[in-house]
C-alpha positions as CSV (number, residue, x, y, z in Angstrom):
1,X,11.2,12.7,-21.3
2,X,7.7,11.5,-21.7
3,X,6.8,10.2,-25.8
4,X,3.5,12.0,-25.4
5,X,1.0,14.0,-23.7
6,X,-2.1,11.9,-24.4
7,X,-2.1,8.6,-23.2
8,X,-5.1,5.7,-22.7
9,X,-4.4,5.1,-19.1
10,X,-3.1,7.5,-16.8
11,X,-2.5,5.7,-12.6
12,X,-2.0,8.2,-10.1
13,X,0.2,6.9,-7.8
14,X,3.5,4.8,-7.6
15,X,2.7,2.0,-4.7
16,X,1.7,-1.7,-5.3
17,X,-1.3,-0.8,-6.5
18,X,-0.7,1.6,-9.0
19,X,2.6,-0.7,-10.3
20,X,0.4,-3.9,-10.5
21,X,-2.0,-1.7,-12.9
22,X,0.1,-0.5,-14.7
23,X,1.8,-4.1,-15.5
24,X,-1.6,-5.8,-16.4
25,X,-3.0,-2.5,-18.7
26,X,0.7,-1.6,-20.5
27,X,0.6,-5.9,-20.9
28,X,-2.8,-5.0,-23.0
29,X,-0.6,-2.8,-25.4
30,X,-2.2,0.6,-24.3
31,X,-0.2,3.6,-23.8
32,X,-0.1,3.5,-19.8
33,X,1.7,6.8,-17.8
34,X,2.1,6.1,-14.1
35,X,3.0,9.5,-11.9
36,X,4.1,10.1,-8.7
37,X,7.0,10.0,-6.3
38,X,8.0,6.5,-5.3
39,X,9.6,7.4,-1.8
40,X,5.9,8.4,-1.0
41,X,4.8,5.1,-1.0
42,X,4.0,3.7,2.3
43,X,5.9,0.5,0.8
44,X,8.6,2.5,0.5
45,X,10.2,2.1,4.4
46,X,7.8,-1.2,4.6
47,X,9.8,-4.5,5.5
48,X,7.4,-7.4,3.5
49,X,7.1,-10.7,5.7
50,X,3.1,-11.4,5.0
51,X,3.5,-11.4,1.4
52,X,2.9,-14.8,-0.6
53,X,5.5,-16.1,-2.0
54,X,8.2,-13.7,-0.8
55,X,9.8,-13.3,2.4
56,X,12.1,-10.8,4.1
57,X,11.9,-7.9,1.1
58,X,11.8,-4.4,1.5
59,X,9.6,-2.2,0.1
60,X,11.9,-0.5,-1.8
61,X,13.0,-3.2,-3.7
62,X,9.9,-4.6,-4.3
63,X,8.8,-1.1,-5.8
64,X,12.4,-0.8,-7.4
65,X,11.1,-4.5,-9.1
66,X,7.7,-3.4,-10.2
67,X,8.3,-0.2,-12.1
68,X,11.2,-1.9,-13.8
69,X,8.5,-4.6,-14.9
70,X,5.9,-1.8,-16.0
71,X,8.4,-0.1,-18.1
72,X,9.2,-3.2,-19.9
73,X,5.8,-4.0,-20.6
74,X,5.7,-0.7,-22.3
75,X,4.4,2.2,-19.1
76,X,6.2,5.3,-18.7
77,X,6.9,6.6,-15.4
78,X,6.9,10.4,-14.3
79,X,8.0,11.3,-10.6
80,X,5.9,14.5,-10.3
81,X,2.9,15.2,-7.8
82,X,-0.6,15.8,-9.3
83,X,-2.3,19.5,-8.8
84,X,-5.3,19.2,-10.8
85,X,-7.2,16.3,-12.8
86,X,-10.7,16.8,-14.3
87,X,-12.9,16.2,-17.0
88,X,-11.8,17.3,-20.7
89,X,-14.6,16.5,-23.3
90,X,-14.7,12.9,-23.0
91,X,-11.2,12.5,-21.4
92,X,-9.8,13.8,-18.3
93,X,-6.9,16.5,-18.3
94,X,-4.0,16.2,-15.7
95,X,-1.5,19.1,-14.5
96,X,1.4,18.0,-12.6
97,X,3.7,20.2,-10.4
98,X,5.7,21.1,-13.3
99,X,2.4,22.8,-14.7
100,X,2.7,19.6,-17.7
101,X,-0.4,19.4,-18.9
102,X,-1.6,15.6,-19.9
103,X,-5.0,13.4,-20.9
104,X,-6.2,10.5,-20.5
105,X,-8.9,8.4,-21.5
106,X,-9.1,7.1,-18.4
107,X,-8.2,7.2,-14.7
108,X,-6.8,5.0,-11.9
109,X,-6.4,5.9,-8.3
110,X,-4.2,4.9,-6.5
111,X,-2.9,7.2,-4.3
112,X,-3.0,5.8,-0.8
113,X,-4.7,7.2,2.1
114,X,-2.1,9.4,4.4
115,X,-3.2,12.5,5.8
116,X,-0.7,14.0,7.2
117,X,-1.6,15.7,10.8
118,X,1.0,18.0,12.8
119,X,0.1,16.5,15.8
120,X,0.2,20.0,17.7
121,X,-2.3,21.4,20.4
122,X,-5.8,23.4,18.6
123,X,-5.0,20.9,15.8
124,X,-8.2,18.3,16.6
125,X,-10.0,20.9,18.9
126,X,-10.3,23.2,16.0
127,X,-10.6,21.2,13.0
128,X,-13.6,22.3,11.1
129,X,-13.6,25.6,12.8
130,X,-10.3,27.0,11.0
131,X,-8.3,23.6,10.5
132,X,-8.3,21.8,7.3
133,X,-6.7,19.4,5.5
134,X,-8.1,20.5,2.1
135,X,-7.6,23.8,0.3
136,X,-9.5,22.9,-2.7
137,X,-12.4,22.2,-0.1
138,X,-12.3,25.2,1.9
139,X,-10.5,27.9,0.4
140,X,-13.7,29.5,-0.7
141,X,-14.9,29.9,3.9
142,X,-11.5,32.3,3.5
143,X,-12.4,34.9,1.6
144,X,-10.3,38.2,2.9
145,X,-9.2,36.5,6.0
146,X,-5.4,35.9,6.8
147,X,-4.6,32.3,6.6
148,X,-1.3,29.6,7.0
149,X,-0.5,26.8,4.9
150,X,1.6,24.1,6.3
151,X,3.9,21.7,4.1
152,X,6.9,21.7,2.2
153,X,5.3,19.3,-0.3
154,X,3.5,20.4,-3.7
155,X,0.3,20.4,-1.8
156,X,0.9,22.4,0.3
157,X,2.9,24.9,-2.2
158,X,0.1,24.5,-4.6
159,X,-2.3,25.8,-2.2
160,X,-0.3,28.6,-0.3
161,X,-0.6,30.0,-4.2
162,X,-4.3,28.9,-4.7
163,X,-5.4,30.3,-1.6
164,X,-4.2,34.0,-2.8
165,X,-6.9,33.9,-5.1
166,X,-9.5,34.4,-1.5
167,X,-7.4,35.2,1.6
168,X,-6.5,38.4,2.6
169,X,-2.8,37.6,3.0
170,X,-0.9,33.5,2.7
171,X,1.5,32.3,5.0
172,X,3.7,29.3,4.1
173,X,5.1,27.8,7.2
174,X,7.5,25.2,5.6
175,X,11.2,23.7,6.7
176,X,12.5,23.8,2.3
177,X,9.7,24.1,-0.6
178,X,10.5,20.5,-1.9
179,X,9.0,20.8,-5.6
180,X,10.2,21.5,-8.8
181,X,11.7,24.3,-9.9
182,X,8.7,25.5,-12.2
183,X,6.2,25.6,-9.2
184,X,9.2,27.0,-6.8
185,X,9.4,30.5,-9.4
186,X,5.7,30.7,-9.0
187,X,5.9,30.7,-5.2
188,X,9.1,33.2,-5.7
189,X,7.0,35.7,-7.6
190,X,4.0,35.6,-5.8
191,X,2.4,37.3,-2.7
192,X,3.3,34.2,-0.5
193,X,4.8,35.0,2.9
194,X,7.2,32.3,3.1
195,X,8.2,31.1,6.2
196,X,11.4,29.1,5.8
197,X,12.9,26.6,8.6
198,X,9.9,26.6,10.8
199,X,7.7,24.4,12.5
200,X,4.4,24.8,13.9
201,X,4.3,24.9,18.0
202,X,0.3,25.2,18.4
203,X,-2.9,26.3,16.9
204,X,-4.2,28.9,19.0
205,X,-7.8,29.6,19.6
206,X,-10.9,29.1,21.7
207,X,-14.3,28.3,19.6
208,X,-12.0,29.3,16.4
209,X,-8.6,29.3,15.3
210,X,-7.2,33.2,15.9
211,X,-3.4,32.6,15.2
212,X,-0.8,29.6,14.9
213,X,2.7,30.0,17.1
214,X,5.9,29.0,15.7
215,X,8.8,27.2,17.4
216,X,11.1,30.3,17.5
217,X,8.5,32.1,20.1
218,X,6.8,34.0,17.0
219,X,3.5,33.9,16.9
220,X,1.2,34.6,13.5
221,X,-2.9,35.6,13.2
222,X,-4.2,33.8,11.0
223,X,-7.7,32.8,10.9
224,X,-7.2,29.3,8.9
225,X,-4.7,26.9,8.9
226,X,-4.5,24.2,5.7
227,X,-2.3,21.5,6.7
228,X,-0.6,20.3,3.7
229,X,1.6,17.5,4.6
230,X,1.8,15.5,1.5
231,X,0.9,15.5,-2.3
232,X,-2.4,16.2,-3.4
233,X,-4.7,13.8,-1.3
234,X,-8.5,12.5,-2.8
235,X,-10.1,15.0,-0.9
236,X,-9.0,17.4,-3.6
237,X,-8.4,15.2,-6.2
238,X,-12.4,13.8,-6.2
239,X,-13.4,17.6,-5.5
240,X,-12.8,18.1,-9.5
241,X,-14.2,14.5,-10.7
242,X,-17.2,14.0,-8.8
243,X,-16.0,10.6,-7.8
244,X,-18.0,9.0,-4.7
245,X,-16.4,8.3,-1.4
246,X,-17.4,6.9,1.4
247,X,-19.6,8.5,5.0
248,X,-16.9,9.6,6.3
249,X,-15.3,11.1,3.2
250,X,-12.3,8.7,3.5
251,X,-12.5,6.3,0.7
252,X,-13.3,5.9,-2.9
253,X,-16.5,3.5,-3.2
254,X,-16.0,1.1,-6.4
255,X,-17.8,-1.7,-7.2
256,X,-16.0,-5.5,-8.1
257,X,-14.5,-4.7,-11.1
258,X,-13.0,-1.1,-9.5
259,X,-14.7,0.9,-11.4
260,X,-16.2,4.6,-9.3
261,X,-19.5,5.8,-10.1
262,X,-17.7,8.1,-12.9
263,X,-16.8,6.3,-16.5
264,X,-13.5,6.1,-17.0
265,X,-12.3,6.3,-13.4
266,X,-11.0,3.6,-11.6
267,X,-9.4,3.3,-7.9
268,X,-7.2,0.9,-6.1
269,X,-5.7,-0.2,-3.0
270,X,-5.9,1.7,0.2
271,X,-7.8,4.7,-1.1
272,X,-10.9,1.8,-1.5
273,X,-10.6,1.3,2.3
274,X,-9.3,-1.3,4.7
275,X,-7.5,-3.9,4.8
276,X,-4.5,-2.0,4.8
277,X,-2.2,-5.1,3.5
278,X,-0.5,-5.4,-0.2
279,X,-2.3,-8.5,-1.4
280,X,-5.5,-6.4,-1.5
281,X,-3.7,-3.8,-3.5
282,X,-2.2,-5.8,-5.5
283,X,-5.0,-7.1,-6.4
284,X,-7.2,-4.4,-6.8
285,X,-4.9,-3.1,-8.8
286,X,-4.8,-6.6,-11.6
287,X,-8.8,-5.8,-11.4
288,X,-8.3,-1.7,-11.9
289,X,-5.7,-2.9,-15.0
290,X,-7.1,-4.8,-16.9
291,X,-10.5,-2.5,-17.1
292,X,-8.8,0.6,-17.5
293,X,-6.9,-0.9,-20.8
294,X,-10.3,-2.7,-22.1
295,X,-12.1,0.7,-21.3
296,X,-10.0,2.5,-23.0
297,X,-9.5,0.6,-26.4
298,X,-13.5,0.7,-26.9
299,X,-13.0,4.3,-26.2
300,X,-10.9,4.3,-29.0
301,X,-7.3,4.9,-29.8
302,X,-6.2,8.9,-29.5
303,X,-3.8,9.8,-32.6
């Protein structure tokens, strides 16, 4: 049970990067939130053997470690997926799977970088011409048309009942919904076609995608497909702040002290780009800390 919905410092995301930030801000004695699932780390399965200082760790022990130092520094934690974060005034306003509705005075990503693929044939022929990996950035080329979300995750849950706002009709090809029980209702009582226990054979198609083929010989039109492997990724998350990323749409761009070209919103660790080691998250995160909590107190404390 969280002590409030309004907090100075909200982190997105539960890896070494999001951990170390919220040690260095909660040490600043601001109220710190940290969300997300920590088996969704990529630290998480990780075996540690280039790590100063430390040898032969796991990941989850070392993440196991770190939230149990950011809670005694004072940092709650919440193990819910993201679905929507955006501006509020002068503060941003978060939504979590549960449909809890939170603010912050101020922002740190650190989310990682995984996009999911399915790894099925049409999947990287078609991309762009009916594949995605974004609903929030697409849904809107839909409009009317028949489309498939893949993913058991809140993602892809999320957006299977987004996208009935614009397609025609929403398949969900999933193996179990795997959210909470608030956002599995919603998918209950709405127009979702749920597909339960399947997989994705192929995307079928020649210069656009014209139907998806399951693994039990059935075969579905669709004329999209939204691969939603995971939680909500930047793509979708920057959508709503008008944070900067990279060419190639990849990576958050921050300048030395980790801040993004929007006030208040910091990033961290492999959504800033390669290397793809700890130390750098680590310390991106220390950096992300410390002026998120000193941003935030000349913001002002929130009653």
């Amino acid at each position: 049970m969280l002590n409030s919905t309004n907090y100075d410092v909200i982190i997105l995301g539960t890896g070494p990067a999001g951990l170390q930030a919220a040690i260095h801000a909660a040490r600043k004695k601001v109220g710190v939130l940290v969300l997300g699932k920590e088996t969704k780390s990529s630290l998480f399965h990780a075996h540690i053997e280039n790590f100063c200082c430390l040898f032969n760790v796991t990941g989850e022990d070392m993440l196991s470690v770190g939230r149990q130092q950011a809670v005694s520094f004072g940092a709650e934690m919440l193990e819910e997926d993201v679905l929507k974060v955006g501006p509020d005034g002068a503060f941003f306003k978060i939504v979590t799977e549960s449909g809890l509705e939170l603010q912050g005075k101020t922002l740190i990503i650190a989310t990682g970088t995984t996009r999911n693929k399915l790894g099925v044939a049409g999947e990287k022929k078609l991309l762009g011409r009916g594949v995605s990996y974004c609903v929030e950035c697409d849904a809107n080329f839909y409009k009317g048309e028949d489309v498939a979300v893949v993913g058991s995750a809140s993602a892809a849950v999320s957006g299977a009942l987004t996208m009935l706002d614009y397609a025609g009709s929403v398949h969900l090809i999933c193996d179990k919904p795997d959210v909470t029980a608030a956002l599995k209702e919603q998918l209950r009582n709405s127009n979702v076609i749920v597909h339960e226990d399947a997989k994705v054979k192929d995307i079928i198609g020649q210069d656009s995608v014209e139907a998806i083929s399951l693994e039990d010989g059935s075969t579905i039109s669709v004329n999209g497909v939204f691969i939603e492997l995971g939680a909500k990724g930047i793509m979708e998350l920057a959508t709503h702040l008008d944070v900067l990323l990279d060419d190639e749409m990849k990576y958050i761009q921050t300048n030395k002290k980790m801040e993004t070209n929007v006030a208040g919103v910091f990033a961290a660790g492999d959504i800033c780009g390669p290397p793809w080691q700890m130390a750098k998250a680590v310390g991106e995160g220390c950096v992300a800390g410390i002026g998120a909590a000193g941003y935030a107190k000349k913001a002002g404390r929130k009653g």
